[in-house]
Residue, then its C-alpha position, 0 to 999 in steps of 0.5 A: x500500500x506504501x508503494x501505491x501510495x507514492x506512485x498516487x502522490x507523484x504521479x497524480x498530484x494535480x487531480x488530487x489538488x484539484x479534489x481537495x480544493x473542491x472539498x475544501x471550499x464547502x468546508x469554508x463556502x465564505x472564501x474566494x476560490x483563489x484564497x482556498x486553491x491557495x491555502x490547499x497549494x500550502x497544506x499540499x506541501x505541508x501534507x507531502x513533507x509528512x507523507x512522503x518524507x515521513x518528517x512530522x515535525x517540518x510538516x507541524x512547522x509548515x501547518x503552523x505557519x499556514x494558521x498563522x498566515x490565514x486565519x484570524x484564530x487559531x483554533x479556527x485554523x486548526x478546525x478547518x486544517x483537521x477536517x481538510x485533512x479528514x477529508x484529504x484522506x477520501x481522496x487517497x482512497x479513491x485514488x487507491x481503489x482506483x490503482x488497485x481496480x477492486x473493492x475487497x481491500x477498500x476497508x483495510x486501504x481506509x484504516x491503513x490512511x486512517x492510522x497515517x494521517x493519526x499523528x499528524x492530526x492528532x498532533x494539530x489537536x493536542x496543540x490547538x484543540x485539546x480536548x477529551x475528545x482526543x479519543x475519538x480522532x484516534x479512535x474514530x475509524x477503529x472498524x475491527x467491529x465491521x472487519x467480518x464483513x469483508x467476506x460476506x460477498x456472495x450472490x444477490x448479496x451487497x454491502x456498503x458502508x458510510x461514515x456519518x456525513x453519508x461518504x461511501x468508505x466501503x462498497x463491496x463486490x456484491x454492490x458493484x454485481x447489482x448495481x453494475x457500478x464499481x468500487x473505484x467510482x464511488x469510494x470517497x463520493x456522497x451516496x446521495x450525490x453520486x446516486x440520487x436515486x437513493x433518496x426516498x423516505x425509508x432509506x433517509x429514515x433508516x439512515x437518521x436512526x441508524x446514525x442519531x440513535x443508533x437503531x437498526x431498520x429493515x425494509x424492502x425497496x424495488x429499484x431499477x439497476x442501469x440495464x433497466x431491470x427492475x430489482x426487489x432489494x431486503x434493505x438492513x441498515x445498522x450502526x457501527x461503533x467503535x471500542x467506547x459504543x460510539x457511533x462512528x458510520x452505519x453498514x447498508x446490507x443489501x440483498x436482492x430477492x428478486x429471484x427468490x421465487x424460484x426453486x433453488x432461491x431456499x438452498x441459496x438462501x440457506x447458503x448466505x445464512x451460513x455464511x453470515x454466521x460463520x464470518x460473525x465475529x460473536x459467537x453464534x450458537x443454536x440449540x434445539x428443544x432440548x438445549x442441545x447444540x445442533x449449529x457451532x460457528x467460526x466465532x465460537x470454535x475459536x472463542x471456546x477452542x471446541x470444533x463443533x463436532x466435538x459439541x454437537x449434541x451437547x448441552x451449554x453445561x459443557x462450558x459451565x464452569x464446575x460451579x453449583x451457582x453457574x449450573x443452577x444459572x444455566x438451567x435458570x436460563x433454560x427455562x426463562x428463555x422458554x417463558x420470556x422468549x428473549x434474554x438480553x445482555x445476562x453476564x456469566x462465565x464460561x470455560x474454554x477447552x483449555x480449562x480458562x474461564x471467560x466472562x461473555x455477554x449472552x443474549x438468547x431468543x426463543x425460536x418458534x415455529x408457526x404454531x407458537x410452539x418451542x422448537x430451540x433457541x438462539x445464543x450469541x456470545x461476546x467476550x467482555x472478559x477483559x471489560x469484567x476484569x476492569x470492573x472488578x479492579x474498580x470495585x475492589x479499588x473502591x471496596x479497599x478505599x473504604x476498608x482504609x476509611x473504616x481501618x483509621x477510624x477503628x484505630x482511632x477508637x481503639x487507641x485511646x482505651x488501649x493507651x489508658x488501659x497500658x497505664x493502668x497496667x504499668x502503674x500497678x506492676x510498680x505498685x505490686x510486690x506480689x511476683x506472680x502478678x506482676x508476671x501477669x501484668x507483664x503478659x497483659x502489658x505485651x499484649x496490648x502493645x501487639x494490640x497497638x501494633x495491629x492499631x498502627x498497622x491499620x493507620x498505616x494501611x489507611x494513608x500513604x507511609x513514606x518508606x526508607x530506601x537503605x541498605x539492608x542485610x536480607x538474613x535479618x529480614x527473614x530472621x524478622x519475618x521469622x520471629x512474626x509468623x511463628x505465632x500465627x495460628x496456622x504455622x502453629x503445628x507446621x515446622x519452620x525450617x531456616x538455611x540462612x548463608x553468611x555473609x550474603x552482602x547488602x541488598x538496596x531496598x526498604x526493609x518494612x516493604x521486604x519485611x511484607x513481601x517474605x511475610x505475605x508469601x510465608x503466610x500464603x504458603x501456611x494457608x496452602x498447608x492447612x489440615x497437614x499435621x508434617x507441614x514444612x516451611x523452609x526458607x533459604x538464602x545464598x549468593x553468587x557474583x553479584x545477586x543475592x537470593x532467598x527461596x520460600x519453600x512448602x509442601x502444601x497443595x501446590x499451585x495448578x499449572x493453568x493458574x501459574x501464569x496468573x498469580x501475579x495478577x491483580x485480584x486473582x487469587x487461587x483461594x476460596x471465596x472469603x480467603x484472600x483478595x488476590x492482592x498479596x502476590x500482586x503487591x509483593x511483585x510491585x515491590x520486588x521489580x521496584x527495587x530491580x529484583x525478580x520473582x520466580x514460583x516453581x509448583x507441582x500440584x500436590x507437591x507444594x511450592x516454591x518462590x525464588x527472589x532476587x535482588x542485585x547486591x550492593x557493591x561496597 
């Protein structure tokens, strides 16, 4: 596309001049004509320097110079600039539909324009119309949705595509067969201008609903086609939209049914369903009475990593998780959809071949036969886990928020009883000859400074803490973690095992965030050994060249091999509900990159596991 594109710059220079001059005089009717064929002559050069010597800074330098030469604001100038570059950008397409004599490549020539002409307009933007807008130029011709649609070309079938000022992007085989007009003739044009004949009320309706509120329209339409034969047209207008559900242009699927009468037009017809469902880019499911798979498309062979044939006669449970709450929500839905025929946008998660969870968005439709009766139904599935996994951050997020506000009231209630509570203690141990007692009141006086170590914990969690970047000795840090978890309930039966090498040399971090890494993992490692009566956690140290080294091992459960690579991600946590958060693992790899280390974990489901940390030693 590169080369086409040269050739197109230096060999058609003038046509292309002349295109933009005449587009760009609608874009500003006020101007004379030598005043707009003057400011395209500038933005042509200035739009060469970037396209054809790739140099973006010299062609800014020249846009600059053009809004200041021309235009009184600024901000109008860089209006006016955007939308002449926008448009600049049909031309080209024209003109490489053109070159390559076929529509088929129209969609992937516009997005590879569209991603050219980015950062020079976007660039012009940022400088004079900022905005949170932004998005929307970067994004705006993102056509992944629409990119399926390039494989549907099949007889008595068309398709085309207009951005939002009716600009024909798109115009498939299927258009040129029917209304014998090629591609290369209208990319780039005015639907209404290069065919008037396409304005009539239920095109221009379907048009405004499709592109103001976003709603699809069909309707049947008869048309006479250049050799004066009449066609009967289904007509199917709907909007595209781009990653953030904004309408960015519609698609005008055209199907002539005038031969439908005939024969063989239900065999055919049955062919074009096909093929739609199989370039979908949803998965598409069909099910019979009994809720058992009879059709498997592309979409969904790819999404779940079954072929069909491997589901066909299946019920939906095969890519249930093995959960009671997601067997008892599927067969809710088995039965809703028999009662209230459609179900819309019902979230669950599904389990791929490879044993992945998935979330999707389902929407399920009753079929029916002419009677009324049940005869299956129809499942479409989206894959939104990556949108159901930024939801969940959000919420834990805000779920963390308001355990950090609820933790520095709870420290404030807490504190001020404490601290009367340990001078009431003192001063009875001073007061007390009686041993015995004051033995007692030792224990007491211990455990309320654990309690006020809890209390400066949760203060702590509450509000930013400012950490002390030092060196530090790794054998103390572990000795630390030591003296802490050997009270916790669930090492108490468990044995603690410490190789601790001399002389490893200093590491260059914050000892109270180590301290939490070994701390945490040691802790995770105690919940992976509960019911175990032979637990062992051992913890290790060594060095070599210039890195310093710490393993935590155990011979707990271990970790599933499909879980390893996630462990580190956030709010994934292999524990049961209630356990944990996911977050442990999550921070203490934060912690340890931010001090140059690394983080390994090695596991044998079963067998226990182990985590390796490195940091780079300090050279004194």
């Amino acid at each position: 596309m590169q080369e086409t594109l040269g050739h197109i710059l230096v060999n058609r220079s003038d046509e292309i001049a002349a295109a933009w001059t005449d587009r760009v005089g609608k874009i500003i009717p006020a101007w004379d004509d030598d005043r707009v064929h003057h400011l395209v002559q500038e933005m042509l050069t200035a739009l060469y320097i970037f396209l054809l010597d790739g140099k973006l800074q010299a062609s800014l330098q020249s846009m600059d110079k053009i809004i200041r030469d021309h235009f009184q604001s600024a901000r109008e100038g860089a209006s006016v600039i955007i939308d002449s570059l926008l448009v600049n950008r049909y031309i080209l397409l024209s003109e490489m539909t053109r070159q390559q004599d076929s529509a088929p490549n129209s969609l992937e020539m516009f997005g590879y324009l569209n991603d050219l002409f980015n950062p020079l307009v976007v660039e012009i933007f940022n400088k004079y119309l900022p905005s949170a807008d932004i998005n929307r130029l970067v994004h705006e011709w993102d056509f992944s949705c629409a990119a399926n649609l390039q494989s549907l070309f099949f007889a008595g079938v068309g398709f085309f595509i207009l951005d939002c000022e009716f600009t024909i992007i798109h115009w498939s085989r299927g258009m040129e067969r029917i209304y014998q007009t090629q591609a290369r003739d209208v990319i780039g044009h005015n639907l209404f201008d290069r065919h008037p004949y396409w304005h009539y009320p239920d095109l221009e309706e379907a048009l405004e609903m499709a592109i103001e509120r976003g709603q699809e329209k069909e309707f049947y339409a008869v048309k006479q086609r250049i050799d004066k034969r009449n066609l009967t047209l289904d007509i199917k207008v709907m909007p595209l939209r781009d990653d953030d559900d904004k309408i960015i242009a519609c698609s005008v699927l055209v199907h002539d049914v005038t031969e439908q009468k005939s024969a063989s037009a239900l065999h055919r017809y049955e062919q074009y369903f096909e093929n739609i469902l199989n370039d979908a880019a949803d998965a598409i499911i069909l099910l019979n009475e009994n809720d058992r798979i009879i059709l498997w498309n592309n979409a969904a062979e790819k999404l779940f990593g079954y072929a069909e044939s491997q589901v066909f006669g299946k019920t939906l449970a095969r890519l249930t998780p093995d959960q009671a709450e997601a067997q008892q929500d599927l067969a809710k839905m088995d039965q809703a959809v028999r009662d209230v025929s459609v179900i819309k946008s019902h979230r669950m998660p599904l389990m791929t071949s490879d044993n992945h969870i998935l979330f999707v968005d389902m929407t399920r439709t009753a079929l029916r036969n002419h009677r009324g009766d049940f005869i299956g139904s129809s499942v479409i599935l989206r894959d939104i886990t990556q949108q159901e996994q930024l939801r969940q951050q959000v919420f834990q997020s805000e779920k963390l928020s308001a355990v950090g506000t609820l933790a520095a009231g709870i420290a404030h209630e807490v504190g001020s009883p404490l601290t009367s509570i340990s001078s009431l203690a003192q001063i009875l141990q001073m007061k007390t000859d009686d041993q015995e007692f004051k033995e007692k009141l030792g224990l007491i006086q211990q455990s309320i400074d654990r309690i006020s170590r809890t209390v400066r914990t949760l203060v702590d969690f509450s509000r930013p803490v400012a950490e002390k970047v030092e060196n530090i000795y790794l054998n103390d840090v572990i000795e630390h973690v030591v003296r802490i978890i050997k009270y916790d309930k669930r090492l108490k039966h468990q044995q603690i095992i410490t190789t601790l090498e001399p002389g490893i040399g200093m590491i260059r971090a914050s000892f109270d965030q180590i301290l939490q890494v070994f701390i945490n993992i040691c802790l995770n490692a105690a919940d992976a050994m509960e019911g175990r009566k032979d637990g062992v956690l051992e913890i290790k140290t060594w060095h070599k060249e210039d890195e310093v080294s710490a393993s935590i091992s155990d011979n707990g459960s271990g970790i599933p091999l499909m879980q390893l690579g996630h462990i580190f991600e956030p709010f994934y946590t292999t524990k049961k509900n209630g356990k944990g958060t996911g977050l442990g693992l999550w921070v203490s790899y934060n912690i340890i990159k931010s001090f140059s280390g690394a983080i390994k974990v090695e596991s044998t489901e079963g067998q226990g596991a182990t985590f390796t940390i490195s940091f780079p030693r300090v050279k004194l």
